[in-house]
C-alpha positions in Angstrom: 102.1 7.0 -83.1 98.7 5.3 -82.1 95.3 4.8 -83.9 92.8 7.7 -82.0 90.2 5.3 -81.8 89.6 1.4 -82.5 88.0 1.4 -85.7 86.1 -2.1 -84.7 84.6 -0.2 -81.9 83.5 2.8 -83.8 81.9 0.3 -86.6 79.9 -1.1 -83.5 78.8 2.5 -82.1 77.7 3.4 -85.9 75.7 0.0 -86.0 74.0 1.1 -83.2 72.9 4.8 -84.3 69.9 3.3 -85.9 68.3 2.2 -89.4 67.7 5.9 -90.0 71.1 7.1 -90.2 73.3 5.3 -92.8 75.2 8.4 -93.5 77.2 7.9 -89.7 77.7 4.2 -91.0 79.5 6.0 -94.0 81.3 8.4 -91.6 82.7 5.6 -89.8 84.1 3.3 -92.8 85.8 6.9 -94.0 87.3 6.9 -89.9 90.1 4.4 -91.4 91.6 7.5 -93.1 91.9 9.4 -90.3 95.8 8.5 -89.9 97.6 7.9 -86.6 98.0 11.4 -84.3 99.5 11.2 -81.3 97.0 11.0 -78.3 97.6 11.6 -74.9 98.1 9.5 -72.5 95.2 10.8 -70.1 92.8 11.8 -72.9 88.9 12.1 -72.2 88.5 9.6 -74.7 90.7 6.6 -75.0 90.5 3.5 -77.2 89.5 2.3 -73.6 86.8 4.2 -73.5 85.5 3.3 -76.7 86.1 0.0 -76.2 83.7 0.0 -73.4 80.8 1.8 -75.5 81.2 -0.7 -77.8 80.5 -3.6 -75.6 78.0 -1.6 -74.0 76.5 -1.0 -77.8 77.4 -4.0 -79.4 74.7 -4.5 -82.2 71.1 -3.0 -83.4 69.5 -0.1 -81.3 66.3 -1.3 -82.2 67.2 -4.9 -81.2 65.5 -5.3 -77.4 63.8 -2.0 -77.2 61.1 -3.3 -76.3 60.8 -5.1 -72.8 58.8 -4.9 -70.0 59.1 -4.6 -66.1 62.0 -3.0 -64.4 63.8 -2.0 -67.9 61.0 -0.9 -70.2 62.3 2.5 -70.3 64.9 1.8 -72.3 64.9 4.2 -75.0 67.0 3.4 -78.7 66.0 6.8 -79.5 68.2 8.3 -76.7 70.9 5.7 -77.5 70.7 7.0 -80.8 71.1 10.6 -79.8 73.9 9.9 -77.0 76.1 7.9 -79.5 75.9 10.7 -82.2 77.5 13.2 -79.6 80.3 11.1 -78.2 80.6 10.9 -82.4 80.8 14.9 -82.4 82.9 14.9 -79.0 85.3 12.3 -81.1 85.9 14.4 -84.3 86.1 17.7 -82.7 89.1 16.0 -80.8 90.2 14.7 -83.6 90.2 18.4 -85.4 92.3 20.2 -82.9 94.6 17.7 -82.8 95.0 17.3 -86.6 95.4 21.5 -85.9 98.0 21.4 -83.1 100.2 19.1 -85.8 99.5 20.8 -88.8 97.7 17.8 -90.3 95.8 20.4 -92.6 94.7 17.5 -95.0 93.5 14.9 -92.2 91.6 18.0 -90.8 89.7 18.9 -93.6 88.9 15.0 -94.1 87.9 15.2 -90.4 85.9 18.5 -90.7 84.0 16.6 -93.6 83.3 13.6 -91.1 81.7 16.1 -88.6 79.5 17.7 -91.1 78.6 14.1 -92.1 77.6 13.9 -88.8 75.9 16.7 -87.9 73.5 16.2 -90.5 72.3 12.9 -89.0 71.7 15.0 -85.7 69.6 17.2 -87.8 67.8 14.2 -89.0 67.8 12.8 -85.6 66.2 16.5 -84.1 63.9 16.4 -87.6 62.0 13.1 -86.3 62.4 14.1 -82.4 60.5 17.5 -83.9 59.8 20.4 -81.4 59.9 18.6 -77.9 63.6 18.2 -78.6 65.9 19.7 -75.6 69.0 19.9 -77.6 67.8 23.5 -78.7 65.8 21.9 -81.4 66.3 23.5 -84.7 69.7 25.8 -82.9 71.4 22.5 -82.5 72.9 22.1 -85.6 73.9 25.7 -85.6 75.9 25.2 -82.4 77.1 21.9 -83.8 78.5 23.9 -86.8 79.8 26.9 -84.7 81.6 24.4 -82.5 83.3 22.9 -85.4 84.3 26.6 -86.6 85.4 27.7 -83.5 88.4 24.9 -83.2 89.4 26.2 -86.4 89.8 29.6 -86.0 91.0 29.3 -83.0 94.3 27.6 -84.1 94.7 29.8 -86.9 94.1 32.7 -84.6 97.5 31.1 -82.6 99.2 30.2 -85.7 98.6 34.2 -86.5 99.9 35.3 -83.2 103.1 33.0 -82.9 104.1 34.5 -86.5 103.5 37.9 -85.8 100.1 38.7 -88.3 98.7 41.1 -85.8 96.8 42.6 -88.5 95.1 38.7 -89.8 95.6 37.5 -86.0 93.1 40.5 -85.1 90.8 39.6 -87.9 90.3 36.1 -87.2 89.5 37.3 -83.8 86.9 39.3 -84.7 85.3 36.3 -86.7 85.9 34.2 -84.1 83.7 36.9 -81.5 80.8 37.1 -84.5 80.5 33.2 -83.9 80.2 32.9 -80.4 77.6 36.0 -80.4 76.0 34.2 -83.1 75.6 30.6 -81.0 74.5 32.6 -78.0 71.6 34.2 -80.0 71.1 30.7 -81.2 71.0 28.8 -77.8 69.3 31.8 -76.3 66.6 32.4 -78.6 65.3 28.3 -78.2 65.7 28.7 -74.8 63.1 30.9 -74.3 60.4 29.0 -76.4 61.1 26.0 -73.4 60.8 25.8 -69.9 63.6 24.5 -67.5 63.6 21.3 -66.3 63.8 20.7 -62.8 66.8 18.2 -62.5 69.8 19.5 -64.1 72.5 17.7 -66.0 74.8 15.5 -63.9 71.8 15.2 -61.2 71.9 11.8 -59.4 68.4 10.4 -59.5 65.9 7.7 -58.7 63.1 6.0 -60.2 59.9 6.5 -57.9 58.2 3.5 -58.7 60.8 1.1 -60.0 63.5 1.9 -57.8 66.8 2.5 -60.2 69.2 5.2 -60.0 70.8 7.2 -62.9 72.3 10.3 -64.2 70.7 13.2 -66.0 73.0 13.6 -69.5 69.5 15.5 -71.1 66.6 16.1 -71.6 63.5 16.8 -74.1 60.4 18.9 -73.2 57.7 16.6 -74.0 57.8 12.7 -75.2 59.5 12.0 -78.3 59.7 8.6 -78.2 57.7 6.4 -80.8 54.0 5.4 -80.1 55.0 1.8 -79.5 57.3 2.9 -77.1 54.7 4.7 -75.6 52.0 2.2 -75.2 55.3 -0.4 -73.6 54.9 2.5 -71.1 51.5 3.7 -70.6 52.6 7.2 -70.8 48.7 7.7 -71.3 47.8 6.9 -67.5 50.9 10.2 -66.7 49.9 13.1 -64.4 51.5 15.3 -66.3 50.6 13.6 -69.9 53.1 13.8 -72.8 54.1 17.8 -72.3 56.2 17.5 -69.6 60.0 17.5 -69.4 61.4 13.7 -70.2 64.6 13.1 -69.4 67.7 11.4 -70.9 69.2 8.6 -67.8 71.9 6.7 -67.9 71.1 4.1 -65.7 73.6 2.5 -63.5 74.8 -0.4 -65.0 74.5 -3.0 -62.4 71.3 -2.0 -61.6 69.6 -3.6 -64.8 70.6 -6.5 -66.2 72.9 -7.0 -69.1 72.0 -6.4 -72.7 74.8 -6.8 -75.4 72.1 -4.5 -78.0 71.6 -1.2 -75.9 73.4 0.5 -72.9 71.7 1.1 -70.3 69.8 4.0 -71.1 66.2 4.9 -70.1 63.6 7.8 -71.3 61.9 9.0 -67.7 59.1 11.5 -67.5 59.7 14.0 -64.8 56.8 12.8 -62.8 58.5 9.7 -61.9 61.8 11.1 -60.7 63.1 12.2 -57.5 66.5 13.1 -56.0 67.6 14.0 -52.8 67.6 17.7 -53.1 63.9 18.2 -53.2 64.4 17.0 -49.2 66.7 19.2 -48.4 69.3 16.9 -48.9 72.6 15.6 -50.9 72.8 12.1 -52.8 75.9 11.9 -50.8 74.0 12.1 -47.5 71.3 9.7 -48.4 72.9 7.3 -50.3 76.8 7.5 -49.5 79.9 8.1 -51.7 79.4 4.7 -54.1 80.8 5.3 -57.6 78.2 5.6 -60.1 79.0 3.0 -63.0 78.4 3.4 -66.4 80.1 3.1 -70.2 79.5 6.5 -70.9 80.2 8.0 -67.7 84.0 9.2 -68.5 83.3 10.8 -71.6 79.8 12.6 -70.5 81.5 14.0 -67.0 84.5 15.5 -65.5 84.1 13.7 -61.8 81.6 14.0 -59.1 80.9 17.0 -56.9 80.7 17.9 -53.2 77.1 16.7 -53.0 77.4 13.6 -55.0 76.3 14.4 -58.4 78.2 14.4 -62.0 79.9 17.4 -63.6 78.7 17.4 -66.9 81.9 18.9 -69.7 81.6 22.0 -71.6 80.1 20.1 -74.4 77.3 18.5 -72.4 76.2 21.9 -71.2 76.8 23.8 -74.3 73.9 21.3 -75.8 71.2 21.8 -73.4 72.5 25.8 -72.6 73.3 25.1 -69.3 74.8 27.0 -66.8 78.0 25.8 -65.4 77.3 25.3 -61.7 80.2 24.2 -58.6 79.3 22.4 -55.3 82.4 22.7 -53.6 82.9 21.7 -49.7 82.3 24.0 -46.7 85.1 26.1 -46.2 86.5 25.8 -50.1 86.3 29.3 -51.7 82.7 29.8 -49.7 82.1 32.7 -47.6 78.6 32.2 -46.7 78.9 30.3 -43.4 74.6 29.1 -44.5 75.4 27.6 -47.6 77.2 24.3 -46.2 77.9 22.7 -50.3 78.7 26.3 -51.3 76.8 26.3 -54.7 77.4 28.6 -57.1 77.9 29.6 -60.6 80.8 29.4 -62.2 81.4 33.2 -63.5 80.6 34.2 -59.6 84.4 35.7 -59.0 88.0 34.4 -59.1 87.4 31.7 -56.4 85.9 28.3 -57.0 86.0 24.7 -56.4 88.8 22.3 -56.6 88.2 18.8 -57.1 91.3 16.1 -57.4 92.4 15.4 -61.4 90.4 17.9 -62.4 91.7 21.0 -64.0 88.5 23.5 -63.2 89.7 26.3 -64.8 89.1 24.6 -68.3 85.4 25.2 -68.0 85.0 28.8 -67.3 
């Protein structure tokens, strides 16, 4: 019986969530209650893992925000918003576990954590207002349906395994309202945006100051503060504020180190490019280096055939995107044109198999 998560880490990650937020600070002194669950072995998020957010996080978001040169894209206010879902990525693990065990009173003290929150993403969406990619308003919905939907689902299995057909078929159709219900949600905010060009998981660079990074999201228009703005001259843009600006993780040993804020950066679209608007894969262009980063692990599943991240369920369920596979030639591809054979995930039977990673799990 281990600890899920090292609490000294998790006080770190909460430290760095921002001034605005002391309600995660209070979710994270109430994490020494969770109890000790067993947890795999090869779990998506290890007390490794946290360990090396925390070291990537150590301290004040707002603490170095503001540079100049190479790094002065660094964003607290995407920090922010990346920590609070590896936060909801944590106690939704936590939940189903606590389920699996029957740990009914560890997870209703976790459900209450999640809820805690959730309600400092809506505050986080409330100051981001409408250029917010995370489905704006819908976010918090989905956040809550999320949190439902682990819970029904086990009691759903609990219903089958002790034969309550009649509650098991119930439970279902409760279950089915809440997923038509999120797809409204995630639909209906959808439609008020436009798509961004690069997609989650995209490998990118900077056009003018040379860095490559990872697409984990994305807002429609600036939403970063107006001191952060002036650091950037986002005045002198093409584009100007309303265009899509994305979320980066930057590769870490492209900027230099800074024990206050992972390597994060807020990019408009103007000033990104990636091989795919040549014709091209990052692979081709820039070889099959690993792409380094704290959060890497617990925002992606592996890389793909052309080079770029696979973003998890969660990840896409946020932004309502589309799984997509980039296979190899020849793997589960018939069309002898399409040499990455892309395609979507609900496309047929067939698909992509990439080493360690179960794909099936994210139909």
């Amino acid at each position: 019986m281990i600890p899920v998560a090292g609490t000294c880490g998790l006080n770190r990650l909460a430290a760095s969530a921002g001034p605005r937020l002391p309600i995660v600070e209070a979710s994270v002194r109430q994490h020494r209650g969770i109890g000790h669950l067993p947890c795999r072995a090869n779990g998506m998020r290890t007390r490794k893992q946290w360990q090396l957010v925390a070291r990537a996080m150590d301290g004040s978001s707002e603490a170095g925000a503001s540079v100049s040169g190479k790094e002065s894209e660094r964003s607290s206010l995407v920090n922010e918003e990346v920590v609070l879902f590896l936060f909801q990525l944590q106690l939704d693990t936590e939940l189903q576990r606590a389920l699996n065990y029957e740990a009914f009173e560890a997870a209703r003290d976790i459900r209450a954590r999640r809820e805690q929150v959730d309600k400092a993403v809506a505050s986080l969406q409330d100051v981001k207002g409408e250029g917010s990619g995370a489905k704006g308003a819908a976010q918090v919905e989905v956040a809550d349906v999320t949190s439902q939907g682990v819970r029904l689902r086990s009691e759903l299995q609990k219903a089958v395994d002790d034969e309550r057909y009649a509650d098991a078929a119930e439970i279902r159709d409760r279950l089915n309202e809440l997923e038509a219900a999120s797809r409204k949600a995630a639909e209906s905010a959808s439609e008020v945006h436009s798509v961004p060009q690069f997609r989650l998981g995209k490998r990118v660079k900077h056009m003018e100051k040379g860095y490559s990074g990872v697409v984990c999201g994305w807002d429609v228009q600036c939403c970063e503060s107006t001191a952060w703005q002036a650091d950037n001259s986002v005045d002198g843009l093409i584009a100007g504020l309303k265009q899509p600006f994305y979320h980066v993780l930057v590769d870490e040993r492209e900027w230099s180190p800074n024990p206050n804020v992972a390597p994060v950066a807020y990019v408009p679209e103007e000033y990104l490019t990636a091989p795919e608007l040549e014709e091209s894969t990052w692979i081709e262009m820039h070889g099959e280096g690993a792409f380094k980063h704290p959060f890497a692990t617990m925002l992606f599943l592996g890389t793909d055939a052309a080079g770029d991240l696979i973003p998890c369920q969660q990840l896409r369920s946020k932004y309502n995107a589309e799984r997509r596979d980039v296979y190899p030639p020849g793997d589960g591809d018939d069309d002898p044109d399409n040499k990455l054979g892309e395609g979507r995930g609900d496309s047929g039977p067939q698909g992509p198999n990439f080493p360690g990673i179960d794909m099936d799990s994210l139909r």
